[in-house]
C-alpha positions as CSV (number, residue, x, y, z in Angstrom):
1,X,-37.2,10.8,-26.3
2,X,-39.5,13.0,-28.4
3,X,-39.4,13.5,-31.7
4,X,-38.7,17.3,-32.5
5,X,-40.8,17.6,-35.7
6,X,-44.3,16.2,-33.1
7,X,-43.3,18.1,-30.6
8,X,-43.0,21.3,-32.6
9,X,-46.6,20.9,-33.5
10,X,-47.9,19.4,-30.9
11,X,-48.5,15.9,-32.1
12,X,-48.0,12.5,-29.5
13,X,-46.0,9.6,-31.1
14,X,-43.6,6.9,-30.0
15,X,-40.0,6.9,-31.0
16,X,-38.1,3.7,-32.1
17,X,-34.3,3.4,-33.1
18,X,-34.3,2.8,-36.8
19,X,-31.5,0.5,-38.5
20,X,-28.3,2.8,-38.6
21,X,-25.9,3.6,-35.9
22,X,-22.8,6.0,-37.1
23,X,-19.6,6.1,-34.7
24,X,-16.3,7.9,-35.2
25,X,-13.2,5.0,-33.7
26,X,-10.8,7.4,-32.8
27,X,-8.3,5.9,-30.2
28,X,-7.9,7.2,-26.9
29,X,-7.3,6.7,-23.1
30,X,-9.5,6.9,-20.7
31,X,-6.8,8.8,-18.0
32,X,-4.1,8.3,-15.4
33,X,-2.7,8.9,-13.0
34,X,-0.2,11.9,-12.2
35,X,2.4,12.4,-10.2
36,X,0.3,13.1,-7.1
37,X,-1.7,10.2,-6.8
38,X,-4.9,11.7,-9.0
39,X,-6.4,10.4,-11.9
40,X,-7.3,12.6,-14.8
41,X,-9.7,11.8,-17.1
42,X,-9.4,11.9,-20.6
43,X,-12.3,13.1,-22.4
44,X,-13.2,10.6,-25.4
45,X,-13.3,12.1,-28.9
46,X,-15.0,9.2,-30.2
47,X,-19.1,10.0,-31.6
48,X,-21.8,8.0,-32.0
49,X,-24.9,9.3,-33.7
50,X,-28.3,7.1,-33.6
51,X,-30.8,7.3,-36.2
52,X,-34.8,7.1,-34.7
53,X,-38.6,7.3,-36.5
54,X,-41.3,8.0,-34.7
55,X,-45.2,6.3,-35.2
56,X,-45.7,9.4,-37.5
57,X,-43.1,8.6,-40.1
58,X,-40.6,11.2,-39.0
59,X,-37.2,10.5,-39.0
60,X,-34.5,12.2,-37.4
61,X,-30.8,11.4,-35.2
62,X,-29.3,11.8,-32.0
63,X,-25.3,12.6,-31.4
64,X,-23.4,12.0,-28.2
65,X,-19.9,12.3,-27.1
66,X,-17.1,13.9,-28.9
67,X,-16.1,17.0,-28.5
């Protein structure tokens, strides 16, 4: 991962998670299977967003999943 305020000028840095994590706990099912014999997958609405800092002092966060 690369920080986007170092990258946008051109700086090197490492990138650590920092101490908060964010999800949404929406229920859901994963799939099933239909009539055929096929399972359908259910896409999962559920979101987690990570917070990072890099060695520079920048902070910024990362979302995945949900739609």
């Amino acid at each position: 991962m690369i920080c986007p305020q170092c990258e946008k000028t051109g700086q090197k840095s490492t990138v650590t998670p920092d101490a908060y994590t964010v999800s949404t706990l929406l229920s859901w099912s994963p799939g099933h299977y239909d009539q055929q014999g096929n399972y359908v997958e259910h896409a999962n609405p559920n979101r987690v967003t990570q917070g990072f800092r890099c060695s520079n002092g920048h902070r910024f966060s990362a979302t995945q999943g949900g739609k």
